[in-house]
C-alpha positions, 0 to 999 in steps of 0.5 A: 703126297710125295712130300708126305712119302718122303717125310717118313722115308727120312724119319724111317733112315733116321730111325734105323741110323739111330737104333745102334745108339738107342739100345746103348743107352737102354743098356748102359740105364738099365746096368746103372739102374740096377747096380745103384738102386735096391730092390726092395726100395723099389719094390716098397714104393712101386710094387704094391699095385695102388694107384700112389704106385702108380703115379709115383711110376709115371714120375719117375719113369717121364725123365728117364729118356732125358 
């Protein structure tokens, strides 16, 4: 159990170490997502509530942590 207790400690350490870097790089994604891309392009693809909207959501939104 202790191995256990220990495992999520260190995830948890690593978590908080990396956290700065995370809201970064959202940031820094979101600002170039916004200044590239037009939203109404956007909006004509994703914004219609259809279930093509939503697929093509999901596949668009899978690599974007990458």
């Amino acid at each position: 159990m202790n191995s256990i207790q220990q495992f999520f400690l260190e995830a948890g350490h690593i978590l908080l170490d990396s956290s700065f870097y995370i809201l970064v790089g959202i940031v820094v994604a979101a600002g170039v997502l916004k200044v590239t891309m037009n939203t109404n392009t956007v909006l004509r693809h994703l914004g219609h509530g259809r279930f093509s909207s939503v697929v093509k959501a999901s596949f668009l939104g899978v690599p974007l942590p990458l």
